[in-house]
C-alpha positions as a Python dict, from the first residue, in 0.01 Angstrom:
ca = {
    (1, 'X'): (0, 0, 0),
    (2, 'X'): (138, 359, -49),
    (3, 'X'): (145, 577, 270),
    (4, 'X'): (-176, 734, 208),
    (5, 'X'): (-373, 444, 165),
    (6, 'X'): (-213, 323, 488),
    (7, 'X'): (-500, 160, 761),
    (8, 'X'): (-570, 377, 993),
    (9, 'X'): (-801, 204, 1290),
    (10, 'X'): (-1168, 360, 1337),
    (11, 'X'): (-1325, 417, 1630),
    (12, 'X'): (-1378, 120, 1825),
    (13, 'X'): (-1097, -77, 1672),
    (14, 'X'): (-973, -202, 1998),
    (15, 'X'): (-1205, -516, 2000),
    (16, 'X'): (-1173, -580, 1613),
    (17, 'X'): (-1064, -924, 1499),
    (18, 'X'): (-738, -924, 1298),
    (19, 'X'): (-848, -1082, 975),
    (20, 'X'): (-556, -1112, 709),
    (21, 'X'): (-633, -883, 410),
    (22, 'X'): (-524, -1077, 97),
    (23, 'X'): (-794, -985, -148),
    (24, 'X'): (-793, -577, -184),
    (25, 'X'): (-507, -374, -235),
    (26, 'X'): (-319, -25, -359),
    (27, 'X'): (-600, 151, -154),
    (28, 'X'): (-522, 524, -253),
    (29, 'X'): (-720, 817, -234),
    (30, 'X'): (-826, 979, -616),
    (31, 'X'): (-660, 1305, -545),
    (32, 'X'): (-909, 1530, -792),
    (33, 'X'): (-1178, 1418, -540),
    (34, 'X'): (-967, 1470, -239),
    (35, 'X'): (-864, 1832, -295),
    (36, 'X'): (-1276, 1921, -319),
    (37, 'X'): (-1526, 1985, -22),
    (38, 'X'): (-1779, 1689, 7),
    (39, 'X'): (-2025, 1559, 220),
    (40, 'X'): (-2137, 1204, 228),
    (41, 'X'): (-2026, 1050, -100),
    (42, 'X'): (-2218, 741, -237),
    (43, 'X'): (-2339, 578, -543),
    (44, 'X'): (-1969, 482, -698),
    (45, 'X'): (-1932, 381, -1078),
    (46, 'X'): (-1630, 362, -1313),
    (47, 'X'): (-1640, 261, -1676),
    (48, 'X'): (-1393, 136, -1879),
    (49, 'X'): (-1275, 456, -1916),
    (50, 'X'): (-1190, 541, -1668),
    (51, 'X'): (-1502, 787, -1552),
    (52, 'X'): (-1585, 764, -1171),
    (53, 'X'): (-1920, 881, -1082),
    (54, 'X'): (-2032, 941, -790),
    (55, 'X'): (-2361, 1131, -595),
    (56, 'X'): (-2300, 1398, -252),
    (57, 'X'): (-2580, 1253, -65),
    (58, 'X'): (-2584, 1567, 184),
    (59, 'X'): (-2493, 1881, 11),
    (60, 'X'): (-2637, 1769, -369),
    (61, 'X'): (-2531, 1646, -641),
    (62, 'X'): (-2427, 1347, -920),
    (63, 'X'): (-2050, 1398, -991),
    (64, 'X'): (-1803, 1261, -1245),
    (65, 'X'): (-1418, 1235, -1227),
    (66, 'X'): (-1235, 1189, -1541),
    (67, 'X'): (-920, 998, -1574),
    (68, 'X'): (-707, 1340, -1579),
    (69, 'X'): (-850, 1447, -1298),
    (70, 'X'): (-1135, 1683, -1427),
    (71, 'X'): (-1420, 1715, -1225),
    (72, 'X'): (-1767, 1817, -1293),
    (73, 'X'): (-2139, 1811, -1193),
    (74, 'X'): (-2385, 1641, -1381),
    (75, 'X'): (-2640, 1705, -1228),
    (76, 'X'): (-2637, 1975, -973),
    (77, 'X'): (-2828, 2045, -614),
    (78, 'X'): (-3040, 1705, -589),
    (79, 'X'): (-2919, 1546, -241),
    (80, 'X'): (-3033, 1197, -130),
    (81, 'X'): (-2896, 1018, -462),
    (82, 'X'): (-2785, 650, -259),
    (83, 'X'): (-2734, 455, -573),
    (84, 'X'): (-2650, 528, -960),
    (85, 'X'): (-2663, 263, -1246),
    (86, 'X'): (-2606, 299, -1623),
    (87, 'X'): (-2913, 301, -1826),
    (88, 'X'): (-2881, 122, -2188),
    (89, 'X'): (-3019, 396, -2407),
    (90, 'X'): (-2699, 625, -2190),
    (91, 'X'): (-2702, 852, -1924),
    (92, 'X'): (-2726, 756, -1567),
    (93, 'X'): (-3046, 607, -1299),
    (94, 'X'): (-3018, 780, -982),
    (95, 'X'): (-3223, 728, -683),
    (96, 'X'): (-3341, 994, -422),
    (97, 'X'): (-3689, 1142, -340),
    (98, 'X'): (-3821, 946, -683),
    (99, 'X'): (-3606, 710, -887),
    (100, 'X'): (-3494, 916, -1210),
    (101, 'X'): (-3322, 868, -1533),
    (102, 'X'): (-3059, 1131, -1630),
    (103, 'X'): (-3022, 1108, -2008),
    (104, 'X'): (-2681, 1206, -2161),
    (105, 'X'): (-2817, 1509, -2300),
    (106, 'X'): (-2937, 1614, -1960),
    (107, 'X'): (-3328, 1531, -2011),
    (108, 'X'): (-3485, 1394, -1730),
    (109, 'X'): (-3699, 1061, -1697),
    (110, 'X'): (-3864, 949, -1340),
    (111, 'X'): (-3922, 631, -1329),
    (112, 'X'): (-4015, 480, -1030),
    (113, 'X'): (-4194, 737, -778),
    (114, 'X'): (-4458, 716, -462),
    (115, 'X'): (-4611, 935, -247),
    (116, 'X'): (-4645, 739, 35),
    (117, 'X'): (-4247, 672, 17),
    (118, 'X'): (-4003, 853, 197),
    (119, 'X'): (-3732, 814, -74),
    (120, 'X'): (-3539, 518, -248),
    (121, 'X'): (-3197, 466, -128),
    (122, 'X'): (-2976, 298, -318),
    (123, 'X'): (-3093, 67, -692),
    (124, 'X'): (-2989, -204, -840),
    (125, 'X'): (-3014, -443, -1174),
    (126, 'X'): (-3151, -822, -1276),
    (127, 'X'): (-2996, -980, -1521),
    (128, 'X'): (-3280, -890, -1742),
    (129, 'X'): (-3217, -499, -1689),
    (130, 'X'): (-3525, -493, -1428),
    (131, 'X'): (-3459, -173, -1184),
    (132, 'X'): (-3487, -310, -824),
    (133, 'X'): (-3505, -8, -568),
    (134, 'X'): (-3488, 8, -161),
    (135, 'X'): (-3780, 196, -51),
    (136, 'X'): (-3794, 385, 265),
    (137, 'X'): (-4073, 461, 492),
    (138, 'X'): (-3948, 657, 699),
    (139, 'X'): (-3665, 979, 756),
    (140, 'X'): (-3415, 849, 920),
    (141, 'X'): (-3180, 1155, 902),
    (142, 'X'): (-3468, 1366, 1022),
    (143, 'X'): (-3456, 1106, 1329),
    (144, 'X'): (-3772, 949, 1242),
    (145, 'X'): (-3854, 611, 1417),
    (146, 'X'): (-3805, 357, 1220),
    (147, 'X'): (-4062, 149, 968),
    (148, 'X'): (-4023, -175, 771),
    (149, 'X'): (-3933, -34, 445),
    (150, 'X'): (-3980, -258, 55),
    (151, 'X'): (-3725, -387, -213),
    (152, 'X'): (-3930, -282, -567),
    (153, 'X'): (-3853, -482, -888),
    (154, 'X'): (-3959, -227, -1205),
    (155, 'X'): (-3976, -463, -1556),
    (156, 'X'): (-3937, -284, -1870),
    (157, 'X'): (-4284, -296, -1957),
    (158, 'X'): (-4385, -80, -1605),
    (159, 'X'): (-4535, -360, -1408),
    (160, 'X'): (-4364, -312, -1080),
    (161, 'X'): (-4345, -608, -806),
    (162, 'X'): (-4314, -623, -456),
    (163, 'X'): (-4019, -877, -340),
    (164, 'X'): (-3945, -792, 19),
    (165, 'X'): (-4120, -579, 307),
    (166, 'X'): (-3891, -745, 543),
    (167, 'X'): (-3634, -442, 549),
    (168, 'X'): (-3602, -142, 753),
    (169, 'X'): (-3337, 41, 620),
    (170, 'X'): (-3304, -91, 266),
    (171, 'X'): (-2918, -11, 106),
    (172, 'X'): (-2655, -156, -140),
    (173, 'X'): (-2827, -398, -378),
    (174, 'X'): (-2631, -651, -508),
    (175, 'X'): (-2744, -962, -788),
    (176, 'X'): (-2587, -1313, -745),
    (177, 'X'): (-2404, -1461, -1031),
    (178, 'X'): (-2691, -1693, -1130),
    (179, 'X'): (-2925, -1376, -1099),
    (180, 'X'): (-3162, -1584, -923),
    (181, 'X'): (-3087, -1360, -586),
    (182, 'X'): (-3073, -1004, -521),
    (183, 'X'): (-2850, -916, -159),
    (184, 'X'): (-2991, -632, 22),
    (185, 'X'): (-2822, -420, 335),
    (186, 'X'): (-3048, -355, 640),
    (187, 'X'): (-2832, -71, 803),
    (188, 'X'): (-3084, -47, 1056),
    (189, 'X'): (-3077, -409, 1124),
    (190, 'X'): (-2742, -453, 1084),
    (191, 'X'): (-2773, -784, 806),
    (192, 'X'): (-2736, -860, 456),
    (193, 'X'): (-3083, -1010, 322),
    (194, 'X'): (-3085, -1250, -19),
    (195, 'X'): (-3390, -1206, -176),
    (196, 'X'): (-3550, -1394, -476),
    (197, 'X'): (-3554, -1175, -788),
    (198, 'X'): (-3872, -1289, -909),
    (199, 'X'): (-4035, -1340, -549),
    (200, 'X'): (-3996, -1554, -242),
    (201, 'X'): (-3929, -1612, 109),
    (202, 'X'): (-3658, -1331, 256),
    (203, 'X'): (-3395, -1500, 456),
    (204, 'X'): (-3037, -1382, 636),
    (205, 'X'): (-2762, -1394, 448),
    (206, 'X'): (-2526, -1265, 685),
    (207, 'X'): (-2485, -1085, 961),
    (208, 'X'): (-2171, -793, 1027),
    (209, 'X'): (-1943, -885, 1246),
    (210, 'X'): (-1877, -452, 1329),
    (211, 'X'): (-1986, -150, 1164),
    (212, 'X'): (-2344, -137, 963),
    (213, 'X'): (-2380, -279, 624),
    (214, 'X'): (-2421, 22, 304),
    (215, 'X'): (-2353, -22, -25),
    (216, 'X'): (-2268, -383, -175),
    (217, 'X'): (-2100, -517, -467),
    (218, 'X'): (-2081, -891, -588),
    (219, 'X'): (-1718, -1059, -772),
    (220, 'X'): (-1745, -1328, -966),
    (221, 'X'): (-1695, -1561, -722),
    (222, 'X'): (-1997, -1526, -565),
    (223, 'X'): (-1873, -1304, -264),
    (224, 'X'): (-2048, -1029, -153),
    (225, 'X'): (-1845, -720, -90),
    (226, 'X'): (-2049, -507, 171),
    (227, 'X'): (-1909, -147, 303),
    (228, 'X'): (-1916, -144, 705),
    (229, 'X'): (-2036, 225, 747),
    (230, 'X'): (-1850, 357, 1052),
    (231, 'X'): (-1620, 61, 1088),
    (232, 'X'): (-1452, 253, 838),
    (233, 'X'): (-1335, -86, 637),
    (234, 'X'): (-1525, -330, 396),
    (235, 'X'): (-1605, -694, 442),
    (236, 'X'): (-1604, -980, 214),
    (237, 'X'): (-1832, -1289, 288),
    (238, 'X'): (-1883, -1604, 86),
    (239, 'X'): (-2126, -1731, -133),
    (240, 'X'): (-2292, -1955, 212),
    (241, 'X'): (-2268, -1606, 380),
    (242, 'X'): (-1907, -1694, 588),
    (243, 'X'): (-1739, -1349, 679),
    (244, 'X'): (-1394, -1420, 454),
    (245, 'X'): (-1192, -1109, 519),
    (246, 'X'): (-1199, -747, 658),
    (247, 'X'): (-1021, -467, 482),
    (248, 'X'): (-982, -146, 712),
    (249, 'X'): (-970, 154, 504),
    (250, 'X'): (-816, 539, 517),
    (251, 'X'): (-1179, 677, 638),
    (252, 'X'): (-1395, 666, 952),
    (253, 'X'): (-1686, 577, 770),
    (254, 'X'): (-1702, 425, 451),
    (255, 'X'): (-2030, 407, 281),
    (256, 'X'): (-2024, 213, -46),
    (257, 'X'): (-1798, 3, -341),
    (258, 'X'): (-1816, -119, -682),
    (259, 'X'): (-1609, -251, -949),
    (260, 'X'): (-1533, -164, -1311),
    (261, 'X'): (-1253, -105, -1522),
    (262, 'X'): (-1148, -289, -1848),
    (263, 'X'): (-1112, -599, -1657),
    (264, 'X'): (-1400, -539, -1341),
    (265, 'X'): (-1067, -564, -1100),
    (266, 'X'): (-1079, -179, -1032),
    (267, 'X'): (-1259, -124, -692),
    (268, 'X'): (-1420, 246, -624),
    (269, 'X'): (-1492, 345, -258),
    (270, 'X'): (-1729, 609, -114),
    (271, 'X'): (-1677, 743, 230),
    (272, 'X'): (-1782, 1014, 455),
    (273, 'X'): (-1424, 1112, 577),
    (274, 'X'): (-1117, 1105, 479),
    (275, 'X'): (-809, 1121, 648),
    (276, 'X'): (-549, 1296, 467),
    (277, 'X'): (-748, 1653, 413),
    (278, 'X'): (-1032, 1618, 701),
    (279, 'X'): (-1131, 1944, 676),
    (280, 'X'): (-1285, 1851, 297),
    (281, 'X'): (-1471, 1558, 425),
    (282, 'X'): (-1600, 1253, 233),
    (283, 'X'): (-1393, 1136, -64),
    (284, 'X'): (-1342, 855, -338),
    (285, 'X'): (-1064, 580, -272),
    (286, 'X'): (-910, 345, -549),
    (287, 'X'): (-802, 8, -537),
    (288, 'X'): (-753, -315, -702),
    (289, 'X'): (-922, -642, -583),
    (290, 'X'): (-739, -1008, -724),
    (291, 'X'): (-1078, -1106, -775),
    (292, 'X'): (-1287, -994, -1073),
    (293, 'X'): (-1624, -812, -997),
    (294, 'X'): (-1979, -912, -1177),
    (295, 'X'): (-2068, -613, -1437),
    (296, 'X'): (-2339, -434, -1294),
    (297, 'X'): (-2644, -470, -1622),
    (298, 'X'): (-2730, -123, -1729),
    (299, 'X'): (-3112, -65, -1632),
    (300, 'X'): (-3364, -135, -1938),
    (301, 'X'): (-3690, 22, -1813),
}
């Protein structure tokens, strides 16, 4: 690792397990990003590019970073944007207080919206190019008390499903391999939930050891990459749901991970902190996994 990608131990590291850290590496911060003011980042994607995207959940805004180091807003002032996919006509699906596509030209689509909801969090993709969406019911920045919240799967021909009202807090969405199963974080509740795409029972897929599971990505393996909040590192557990390894990271809280790159070994990191410029909070972090991730299937609706 280079110095600034060094582990640095977040707060309550004195009772962490020491896990050996084999599968993530060259953790770095991207500078461009670094040397701006943020908020909470989330929503992380890089194409083969090169192009990092990413969403300020607090102060506003969908982002993009280009390999020289140019950055720019795409989209400016909306805040809650959790997740961000590619659509296949171009552009970009954000989430947020409706579920929108941004088209490259900068025209606007919503696509999934309710008034009863409180938002959608973070989205995700079947294999098909179905939109599935985390659905809250409740504030919980505004300190509202929790309520069981829904994971939405959107076809391309509108008909929208119900899969799951067994979530609180739904986050990082996440399809299996097979895409048979779509893994959900419960921050509230502190698990990873596998869900069947096209309906079924909800069960536990695992359960974090530290921390409170955000966004998720899934290798090729299998594994399910989760981001551990404010244990400030990312875990990796198994196909069966066995915790694998724990990577600590340069941040206090880190809040979300995907992969991409020419060969899907490039890992992007959001966090809330950083620890080299504190005073500019959140930033993106860089790294390279051994293990390939699974190409996240640009929405079709």
């Amino acid at each position: 690792m280079t110095r600034s990608a060094r582990p640095r131990s977040p707060r309550g590291a004195a009772c962490r397990s020491v896990w050996p850290v084999t599968t993530l590496s060259d953790v770095a911060p991207v500078a461009a990003v670094l040397r701006r003011p943020h908020t909470l980042l989330e929503g992380p994607r890089l194409d083969a590019r090169g192009e990092m995207v990413f969403s300020d959940v607090l102060a506003g805004g969908l982002w993009a970073c280009s390999p020289d180091g140019e950055v720019r807003e795409l989209l400016p002032k909306r805040r809650g944007i959790g997740g961000v996919l590619p659509h296949a006509e171009g552009g970009w699906v954000i989430s947020g207080s409706n579920v929108l596509h941004l088209r490259s030209d900068g025209s606007q689509r919503v696509l999934l919206a309710d008034e009863a909801a409180c938002g959608y969090n973070d989205v995700g993709t079947t294999a098909g190019g179905a939109l599935l969406a985390g659905e809250l019911r409740f504030r919980p920045f505004a300190g509202e008390e929790p309520r069981p919240g829904r994971l939405l799967r959107l076809d391309a021909d509108g008909e929208l499903h119900v899969l799951s009202e067994e979530i609180v807090w739904p986050n990082g969405i996440g399809a299996s391999p097979d895409g048979s199963t779509a893994y959900v974080s419960d921050y509230a509740q502190k698990v990873v939930l596998a869900i069947a795409v096209r309906g079924g029972a909800t069960r536990e897929f695992c359960r974090v050891p530290e921390g409170s599971p955000d966004g998720l990505a899934v290798d090729s393996r299998g594994a399910v990459w989760v981001a551990l909040g404010e244990a400030g590192a990312v875990a990796r557990f198994l196909p069966d749901g066995t915790l694998d390894e724990i990577t600590s990271l340069p941040a206090n809280f880190v809040s979300s991970l995907s992969f991409g790159g020419a060969d899907m070994r490039d890992v992007l990191v959001t966090t809330a902190d950083n620890l080299e410029e504190p005073e500019l909070g959140g930033t993106l972090l860089i790294a390279r996994s051994e293990i390939p991730g699974m190409p996240v299937v640009p929405v079709r609706v």
